[in-house]
C-alpha positions as CSV (number, residue, x, y, z in Angstrom):
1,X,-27.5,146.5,87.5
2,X,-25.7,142.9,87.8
3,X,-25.6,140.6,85.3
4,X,-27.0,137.9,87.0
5,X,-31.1,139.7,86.6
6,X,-30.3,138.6,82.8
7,X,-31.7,135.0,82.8
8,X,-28.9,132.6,81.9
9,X,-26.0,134.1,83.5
10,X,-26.1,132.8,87.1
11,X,-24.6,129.5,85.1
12,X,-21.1,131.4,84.7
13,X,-21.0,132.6,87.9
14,X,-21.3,129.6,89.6
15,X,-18.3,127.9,87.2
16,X,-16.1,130.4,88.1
17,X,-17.2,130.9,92.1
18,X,-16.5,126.9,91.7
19,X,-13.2,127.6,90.2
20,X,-11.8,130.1,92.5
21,X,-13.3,127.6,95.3
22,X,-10.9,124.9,94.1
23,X,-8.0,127.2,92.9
24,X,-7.8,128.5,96.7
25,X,-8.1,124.7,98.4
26,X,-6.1,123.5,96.0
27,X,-3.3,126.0,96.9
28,X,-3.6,125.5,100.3
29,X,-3.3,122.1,99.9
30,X,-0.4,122.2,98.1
31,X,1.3,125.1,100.2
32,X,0.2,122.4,103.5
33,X,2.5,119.8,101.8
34,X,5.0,121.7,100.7
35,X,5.7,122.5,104.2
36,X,5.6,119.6,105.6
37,X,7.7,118.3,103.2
38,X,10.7,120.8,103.3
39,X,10.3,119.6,107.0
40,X,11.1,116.4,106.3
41,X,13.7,116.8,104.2
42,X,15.7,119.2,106.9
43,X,15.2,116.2,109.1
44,X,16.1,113.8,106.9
45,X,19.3,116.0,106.2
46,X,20.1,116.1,109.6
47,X,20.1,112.7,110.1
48,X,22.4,112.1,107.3
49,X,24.5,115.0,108.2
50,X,25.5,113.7,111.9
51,X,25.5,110.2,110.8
52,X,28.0,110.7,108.6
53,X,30.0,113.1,110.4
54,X,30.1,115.5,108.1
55,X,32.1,118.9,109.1
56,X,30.3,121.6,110.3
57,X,29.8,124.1,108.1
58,X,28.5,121.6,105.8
59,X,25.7,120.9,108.5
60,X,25.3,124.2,109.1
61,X,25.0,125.5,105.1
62,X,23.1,122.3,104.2
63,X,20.4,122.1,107.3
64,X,20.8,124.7,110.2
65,X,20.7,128.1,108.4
66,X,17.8,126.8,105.7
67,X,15.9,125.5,108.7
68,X,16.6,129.2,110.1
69,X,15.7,131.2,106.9
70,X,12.5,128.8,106.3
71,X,11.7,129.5,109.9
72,X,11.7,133.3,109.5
73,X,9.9,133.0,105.6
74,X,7.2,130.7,107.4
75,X,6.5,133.4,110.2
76,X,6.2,136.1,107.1
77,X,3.8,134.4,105.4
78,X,1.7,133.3,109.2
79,X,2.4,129.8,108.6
80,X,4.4,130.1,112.0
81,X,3.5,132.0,114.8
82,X,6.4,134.2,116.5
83,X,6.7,131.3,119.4
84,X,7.3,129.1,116.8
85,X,10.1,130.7,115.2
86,X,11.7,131.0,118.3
87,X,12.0,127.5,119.2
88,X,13.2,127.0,115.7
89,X,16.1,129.2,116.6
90,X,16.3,128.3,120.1
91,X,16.9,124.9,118.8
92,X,19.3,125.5,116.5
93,X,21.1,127.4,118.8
94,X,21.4,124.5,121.1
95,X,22.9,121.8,118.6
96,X,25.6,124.7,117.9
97,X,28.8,123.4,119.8
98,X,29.7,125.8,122.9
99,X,31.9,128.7,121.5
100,X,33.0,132.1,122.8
101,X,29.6,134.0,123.2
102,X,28.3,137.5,122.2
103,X,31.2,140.0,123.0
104,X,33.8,137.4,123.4
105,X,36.7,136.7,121.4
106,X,37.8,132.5,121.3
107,X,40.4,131.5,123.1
108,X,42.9,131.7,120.6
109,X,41.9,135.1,119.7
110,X,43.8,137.0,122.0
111,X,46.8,135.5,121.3
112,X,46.6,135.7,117.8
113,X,45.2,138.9,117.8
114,X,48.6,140.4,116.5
115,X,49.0,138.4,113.2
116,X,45.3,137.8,112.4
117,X,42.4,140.3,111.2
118,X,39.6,141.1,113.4
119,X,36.2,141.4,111.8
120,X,33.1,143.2,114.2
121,X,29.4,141.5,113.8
122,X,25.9,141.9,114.9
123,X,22.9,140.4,114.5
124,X,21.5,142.9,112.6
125,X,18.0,141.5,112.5
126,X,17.4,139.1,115.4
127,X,18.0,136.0,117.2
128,X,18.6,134.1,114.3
129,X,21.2,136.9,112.9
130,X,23.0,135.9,116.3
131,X,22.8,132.1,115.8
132,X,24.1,132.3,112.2
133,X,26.8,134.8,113.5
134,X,27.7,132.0,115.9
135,X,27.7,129.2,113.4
136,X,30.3,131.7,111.6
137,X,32.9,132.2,114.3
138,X,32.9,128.5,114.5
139,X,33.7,127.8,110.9
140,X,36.4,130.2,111.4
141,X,38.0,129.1,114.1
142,X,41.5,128.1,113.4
143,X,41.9,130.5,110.7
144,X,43.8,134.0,111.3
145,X,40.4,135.7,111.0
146,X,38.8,136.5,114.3
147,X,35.6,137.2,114.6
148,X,33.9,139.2,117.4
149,X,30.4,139.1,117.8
150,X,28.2,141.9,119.9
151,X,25.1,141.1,121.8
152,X,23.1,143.3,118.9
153,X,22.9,146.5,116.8
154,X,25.5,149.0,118.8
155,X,24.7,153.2,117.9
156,X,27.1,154.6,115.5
157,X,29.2,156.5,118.4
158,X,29.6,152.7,120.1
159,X,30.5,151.7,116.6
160,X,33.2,154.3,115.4
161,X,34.8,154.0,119.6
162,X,35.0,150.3,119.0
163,X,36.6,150.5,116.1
164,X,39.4,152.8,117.5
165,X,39.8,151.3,120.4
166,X,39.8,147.5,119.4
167,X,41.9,148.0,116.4
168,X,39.5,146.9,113.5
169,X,40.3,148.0,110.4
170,X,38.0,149.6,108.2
171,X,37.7,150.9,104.3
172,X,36.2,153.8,103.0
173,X,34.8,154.2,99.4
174,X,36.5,156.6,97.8
């Protein structure tokens, strides 16, 4: 039996359908706005960014990998479809300066290869792992840490050979 055959009840029913009702639009309104918002502000930090000249890993802390991890949270929570997402990444991927590519080392890698440490990466979770691992080797380019990036996830075997045969160090836990 519901409580609304009782005469006088369909009252709080209707106050709380009506609150739930403006609960929900007022959360979707809100989450609507936030979006846009964050938006603007990785716009507006771009702009900023570049006009000032600021160096890169500055940019790419401050603008390019929130733009990439908001990207990916949006698509979680269907606020962006998977197209979407992509063209996020595929256009952060083409304000990132050209650099050595997946399974390349830079050009001063090589020769340096002797006195500097070699560190293995892959994207582990997607295009945007790959961008972000890109954005990395160019932040440490210059420094005697040489990063080489695959073109994703390799098997263990293809891990443990290309650790033997490239050199890369590795550590236990003991």
């Amino acid at each position: 039996m519901s409580l609304t055959v009782f005469e006088g009840w369909t009252r709080p029913f209707l106050v709380l359908a009506l609150f739930l009702g403006l609960e929900l639009t007022t959360n979707l309104v809100i989450e609507t706005h936030l979006f846009r918002w964050r938006r603007r502000c990785l716009a507006g930090r771009l702009a900023r960014g570049v006009s000032k000249g600021s160096p890169a890993e500055t940019v790419y802390d401050g603008l390019m990998l929130p733009a990439l991890n908001y990207a990916e949270h949006d698509r979680i929570k269907a606020r962006l479809s998977p197209e979407e997402e992509q063209r996020v990444i595929e256009a952060t991927r083409e304000l990132l300066p050209e650099g050595p590519g997946p399974g390349e080392r830079g050009a001063s890698g090589e020769a340096a290869a002797a006195s500097s440490v070699a560190l293995l990466g892959y994207p582990a979770n997607g295009d945007a792992d790959a961008v972000a691992l890109r954005m990395l080797a160019r932040v440490l380019e210059g420094t005697p840490i040489v990063l080489d990036i695959l073109p994703g996830p390799p098997l263990w075997s293809e891990l443990v050979e290309l650790v033997k045969t490239k050199g890369y160090r590795y550590r236990t836990s003991s």
